[in-house]
N, C-alpha and C positions, 0 to 999 in steps of 0.2 A: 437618637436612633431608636429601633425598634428594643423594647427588651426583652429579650427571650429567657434563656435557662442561665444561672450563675456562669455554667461553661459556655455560655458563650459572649464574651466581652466584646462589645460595637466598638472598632479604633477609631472610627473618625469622629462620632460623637466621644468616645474617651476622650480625645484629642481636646475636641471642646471644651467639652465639661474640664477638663484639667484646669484650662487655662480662665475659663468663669471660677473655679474655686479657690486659685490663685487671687484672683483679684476679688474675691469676697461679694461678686452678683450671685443673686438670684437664678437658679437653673430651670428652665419651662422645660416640661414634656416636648415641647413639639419643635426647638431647637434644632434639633439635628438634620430636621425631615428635611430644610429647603436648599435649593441649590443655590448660589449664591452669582448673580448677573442674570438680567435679559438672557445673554446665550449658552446659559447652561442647557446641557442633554436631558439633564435628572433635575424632574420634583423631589428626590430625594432617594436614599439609599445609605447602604454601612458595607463595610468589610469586617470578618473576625478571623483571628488567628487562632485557630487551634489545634495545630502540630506546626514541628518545624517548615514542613513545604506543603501547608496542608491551608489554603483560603476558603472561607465562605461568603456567600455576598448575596443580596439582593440590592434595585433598584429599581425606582417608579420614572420610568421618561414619560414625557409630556404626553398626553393626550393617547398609550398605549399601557398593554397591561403589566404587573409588577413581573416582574424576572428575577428569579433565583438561580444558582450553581454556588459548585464547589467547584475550585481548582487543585486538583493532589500530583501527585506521584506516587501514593500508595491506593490500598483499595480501598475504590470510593464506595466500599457496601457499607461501612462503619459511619458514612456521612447522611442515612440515610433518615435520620431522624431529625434533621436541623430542618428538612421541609415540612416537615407536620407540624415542630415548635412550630415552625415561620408562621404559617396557615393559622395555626390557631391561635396566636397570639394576634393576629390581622383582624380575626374570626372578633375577637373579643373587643378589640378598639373599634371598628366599623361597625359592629351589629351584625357579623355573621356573612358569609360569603357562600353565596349562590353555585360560584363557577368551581370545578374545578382543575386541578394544574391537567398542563398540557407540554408534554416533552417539544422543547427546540427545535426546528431543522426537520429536514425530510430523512426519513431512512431509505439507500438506496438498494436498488435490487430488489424490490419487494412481490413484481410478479411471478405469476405461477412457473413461467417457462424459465426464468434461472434456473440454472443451477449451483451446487456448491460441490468443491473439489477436497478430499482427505488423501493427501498427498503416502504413501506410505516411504517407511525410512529407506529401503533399495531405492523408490523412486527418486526420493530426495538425493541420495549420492549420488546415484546414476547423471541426474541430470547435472550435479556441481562437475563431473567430470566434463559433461558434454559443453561443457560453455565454450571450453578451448576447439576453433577452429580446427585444426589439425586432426584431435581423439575422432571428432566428428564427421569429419570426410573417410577418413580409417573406417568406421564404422559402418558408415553407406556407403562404401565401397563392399564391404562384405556383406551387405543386405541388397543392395542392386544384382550382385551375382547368386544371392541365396548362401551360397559355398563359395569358397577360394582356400586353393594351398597357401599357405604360407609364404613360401618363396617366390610366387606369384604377387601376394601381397604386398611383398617387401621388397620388390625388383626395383622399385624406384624410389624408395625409402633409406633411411638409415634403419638398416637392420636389429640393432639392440634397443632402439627406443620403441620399433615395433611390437617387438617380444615384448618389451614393457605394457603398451597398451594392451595386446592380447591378453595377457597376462590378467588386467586391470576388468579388461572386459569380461572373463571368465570368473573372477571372481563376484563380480557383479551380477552376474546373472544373464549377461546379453549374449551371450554364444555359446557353443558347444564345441567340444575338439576331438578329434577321432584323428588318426594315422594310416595312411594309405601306402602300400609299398605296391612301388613301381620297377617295371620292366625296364632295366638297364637302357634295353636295347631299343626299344619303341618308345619309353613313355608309357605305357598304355598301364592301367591298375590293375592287378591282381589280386589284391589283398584291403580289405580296411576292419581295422583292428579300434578298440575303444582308449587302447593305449600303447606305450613302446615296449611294455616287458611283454604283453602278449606277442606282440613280435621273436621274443626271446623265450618263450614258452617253448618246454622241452617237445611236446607233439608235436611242433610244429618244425623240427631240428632235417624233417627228412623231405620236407615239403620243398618242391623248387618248383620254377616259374615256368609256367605252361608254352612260353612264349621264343626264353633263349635258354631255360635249361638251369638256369644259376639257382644254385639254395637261396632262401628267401631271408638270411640274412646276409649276402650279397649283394642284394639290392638294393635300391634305393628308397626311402623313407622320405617320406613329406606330410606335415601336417594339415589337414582338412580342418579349417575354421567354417563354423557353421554360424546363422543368426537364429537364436533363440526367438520367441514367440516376445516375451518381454523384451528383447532389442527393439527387435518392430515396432512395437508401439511406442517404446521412449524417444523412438525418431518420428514416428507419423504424428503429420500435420504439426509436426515439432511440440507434441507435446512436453517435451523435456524442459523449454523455456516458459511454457505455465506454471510445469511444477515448479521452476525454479524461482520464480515470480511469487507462488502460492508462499512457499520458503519461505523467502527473504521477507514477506510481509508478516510473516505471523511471527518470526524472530524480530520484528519491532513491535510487536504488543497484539494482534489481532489476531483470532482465530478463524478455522477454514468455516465456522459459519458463518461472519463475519463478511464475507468474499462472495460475491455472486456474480456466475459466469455467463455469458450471453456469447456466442459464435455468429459472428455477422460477415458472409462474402470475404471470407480467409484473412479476418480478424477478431481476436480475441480478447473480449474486453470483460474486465472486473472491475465491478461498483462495491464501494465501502460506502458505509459514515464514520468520518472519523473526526472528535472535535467538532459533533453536528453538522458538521459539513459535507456535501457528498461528491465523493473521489470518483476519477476513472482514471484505471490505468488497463491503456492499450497496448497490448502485445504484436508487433510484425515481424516477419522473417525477411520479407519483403520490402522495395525500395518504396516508398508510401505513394501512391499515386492522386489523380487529381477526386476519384471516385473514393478513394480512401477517407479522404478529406470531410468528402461530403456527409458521408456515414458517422465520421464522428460528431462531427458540426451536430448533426440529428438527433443524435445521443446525447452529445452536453445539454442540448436543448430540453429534449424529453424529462430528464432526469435531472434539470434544475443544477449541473454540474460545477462546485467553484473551484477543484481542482483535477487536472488532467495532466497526466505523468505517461510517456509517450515509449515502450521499451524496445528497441528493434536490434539486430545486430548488423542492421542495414543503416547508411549514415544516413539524417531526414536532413534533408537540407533547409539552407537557413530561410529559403522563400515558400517552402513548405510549412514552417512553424510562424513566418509572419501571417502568413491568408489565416490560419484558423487564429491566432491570435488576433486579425483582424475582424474574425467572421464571428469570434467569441469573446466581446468585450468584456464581461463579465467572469470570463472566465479563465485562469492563470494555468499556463502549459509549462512544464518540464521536459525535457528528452534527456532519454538514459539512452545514447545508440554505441556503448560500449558496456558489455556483459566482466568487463573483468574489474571487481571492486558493486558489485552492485550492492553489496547489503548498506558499503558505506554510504555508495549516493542517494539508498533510498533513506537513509539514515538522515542523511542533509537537510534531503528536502523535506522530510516530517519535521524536522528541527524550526525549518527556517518558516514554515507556514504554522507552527505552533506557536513559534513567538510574534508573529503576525495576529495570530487570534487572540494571545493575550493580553497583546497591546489595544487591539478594537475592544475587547471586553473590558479592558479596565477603565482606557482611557475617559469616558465620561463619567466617572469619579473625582476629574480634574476638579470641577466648578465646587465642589461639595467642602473642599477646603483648603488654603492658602499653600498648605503643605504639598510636592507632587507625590503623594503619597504612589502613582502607581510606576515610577520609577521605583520607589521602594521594593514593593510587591514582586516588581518585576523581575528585580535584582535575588530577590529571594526566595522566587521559585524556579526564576530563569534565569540562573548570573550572568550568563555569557549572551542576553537578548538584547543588550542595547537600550541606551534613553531614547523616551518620546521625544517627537521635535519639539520644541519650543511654539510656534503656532498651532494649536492642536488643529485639524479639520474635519469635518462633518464624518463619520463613519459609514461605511456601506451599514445594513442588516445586522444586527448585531450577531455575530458567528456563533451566540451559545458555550458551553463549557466546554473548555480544555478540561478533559477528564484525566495529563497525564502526558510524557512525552510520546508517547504513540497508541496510547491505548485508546480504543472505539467508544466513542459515546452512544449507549443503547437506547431504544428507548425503552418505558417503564414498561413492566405488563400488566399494569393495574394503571388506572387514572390516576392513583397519588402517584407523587413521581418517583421513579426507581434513583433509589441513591450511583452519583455520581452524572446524572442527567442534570441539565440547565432547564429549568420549567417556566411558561410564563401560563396567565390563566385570565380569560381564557387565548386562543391561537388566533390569531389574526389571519386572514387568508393571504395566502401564499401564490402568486401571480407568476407567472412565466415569461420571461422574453426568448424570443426567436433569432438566430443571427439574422444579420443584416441581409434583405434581398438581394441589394444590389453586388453586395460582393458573389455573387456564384459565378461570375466567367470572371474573376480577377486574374485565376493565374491563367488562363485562355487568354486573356488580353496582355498582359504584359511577360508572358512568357510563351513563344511558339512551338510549336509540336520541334520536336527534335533538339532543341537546345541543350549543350551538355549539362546548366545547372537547374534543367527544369526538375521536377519533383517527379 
């Protein structure tokens, strides 16, 4: 293996070398470097361990350039110096290197017209309340009228869970409440007051109703629910389930720069990189239609997309997630179309597509030595990931570095590579496929206008 700085020990030429020192051969420098069979992936490579969950690794595959990352769970700035040993110590067995490193993966969202959303903390609870169905209809019902009494509100409600929301909503910021006393005898207002003791205000002990004569507090009393300025907007265009999308993602590791927004014909989609990979996750309120479809299709395309996480609180049906999964081979779809429990299922599905990239990154490591050392690895940065199969098979593109269970792999902002990036040097060009043409009237052909499971 390469040898770098004392701290950092190569396991699989360790591995080696142990067992050449045991039997009393001769140790060659250049040992470690080769894969061993016709069908290995790697001219050579090593792993070091240096924290308990903390991996580093380079690797030469055939006829492409060397690859480095760290795999952590903690912060990969401290990791940031094993690329420049790496590099230099290349520098000095080669005769010096021309190229240099270039961060993994595409980062997405990178045009001018994204944008990036800084969710504030009202907005953030606001919209945890609005997830429930019910709080939500409550709420646009008092924004559709502008105003509603109370007891107007609650006519067809259960009245004490009403007052609870109102309650919920006021302190929140989405309403306003005033008290209006009414005329016995018409209905008709009299009076609106900003509370109920100014109803009970001594001035006001002589004042009676214009109408039938009765002191005013004889009357009757009804609350006026107003919608605040900040209601409005936590319900338009449902901004409330970006915020709460924005949320849930950066409570697994990513921040709102991280996240870049694009509004496309009354869908809302956010591109990441995360684990050099680049995400979209689309937001609808809406039952997804045939032109919905298309637009994403577009977008995975564009943006070279290997995961798409679908969030609606509208169910997508199962023939709507086959055509784009059909129309995006390439590309792995999730649907979230239940909002209750989402942090955990965005939680899943980072899980499950992390240990999916750390099995692609390790595994051609296999040939390098007898031992399946990346079942080891695996088990001990990701216990609960599962053994490789037994046949290993060809990998897609190699995914670049798991920086982490949900944390963003950045790129550098210098050409040496920013610690916690996967680097190769130099970048091989980066080619785009298109979905397939023939699938655009898929679901036109085999599902007709009006069918109940059409999309």
């Amino acid at each position: 293996g390469v040898k770098l700085a004392s701290k950092y020990s190569p396991l699989i030429a360790g591995i080696k070398r142990e067992y050449w020192s045991r039997l009393g051969l001769p140790i060659h420098a250049d040992d470690g470097w080769a894969g061993q069979g016709r069908d290995s992936q790697l001219a050579g490579g090593d792993l070091y361990l240096v924290d308990a969950d903390t991996v580093l690794y380079y690797k030469f595959p055939h006829q492409q350039p060397l690859e480095a990352g760290v795999i952590t769970r903690r912060d990969p700035a401290a990791y940031g110096e094993f690329f420049t040993a790496l590099r230099t110590t290349l520098a000095g067995l080669v005769g010096g290197l021309s190229a240099e490193w270039q961060p993994l993966g595409k980062p997405a969202g990178q045009d001018k017209e994204a944008e990036t959303l800084h969710p504030t903390p009202q907005e953030v609870e606001a919209a945890a309340e609005l997830e429930n169905d019910v709080t939500r209809t409550v709420l646009q019902d008092v924004i559709s009228k502008n105003s509603v009494f109370f007891n107007k509100l609650a006519e067809n409600r259960e009245r004490a869970s009403t007052e609870r929301l109102v309650d919920r909503f006021d302190s929140l910021g989405m309403i306003t409440r005033d008290y209006a006393v009414l005329c016995s005898k018409t209905g008709q207002q009299i009076l609106r007051v900003a509370s109920r003791a100014a109803i009970e205000d001594p001035s006001h002990k002589n004042f009676k109703c214009y109408i039938c004569g009765k002191a005013i507090n004889e009357e009757t009393v009804d609350e006026i629910i107003t919608a605040s300025d900040f209601g409005k907007k936590i319900l338009t265009d449902d901004y409330w389930l970006l915020v709460r999308v924005v949320e849930a993602l950066r409570r697994m590791g990513l921040s709102s720069d991280d996240l870049r927004l694009h509004r496309d014909e009354g869908l809302v989609n956010l591109s990441a990189t995360i684990n050099q990979e680049a995400w979209l996750f689309v937001l609808a309120t809406h039952r997804l239609t045939l032109g919905d479809a298309y637009l994403i299709s577009a977008h995975v395309a564009t943006e070279a997309v290997a995961h798409t996480v679908i969030v609606s609180n509208a169910r997508v049906s199962n023939l709507m997630q086959s055509h784009l999964e059909r129309s995006n081979p390439d590309t792995s779809f999730d649907v979230v179309d239940s909002l209750s429990g989402l942090d955990d299922r965005f939680d899943n599905i980072l899980r499950e597509q992390e240990k999916s990239s750390l099995k692609q990154c390790l595994e051609s490591f296999a040939a390098l030595t007898p031992i399946r050392v990346q079942d080891l690895i695996l088990q001990k940065v990701a216990p609960d990931a599962g053994k490789f199969p037994e046949q290993l098979t060809e990998p897609r593109a190699t995914p670049g570095l798991p920086t982490g269970p949900h944390l963003p792999a950045r790129p550098a902002p210098e050409p040496v590579p920013g610690p916690g990036n996967g680097v190769r040097t130099p970048l091989p060009p980066v080619g785009q496929q298109a979905p397939p043409e023939e699938e655009a009237f898929y679901l036109e052909e085999v599902m007709p206008e009006g069918s109940e499971d059409a999309p």
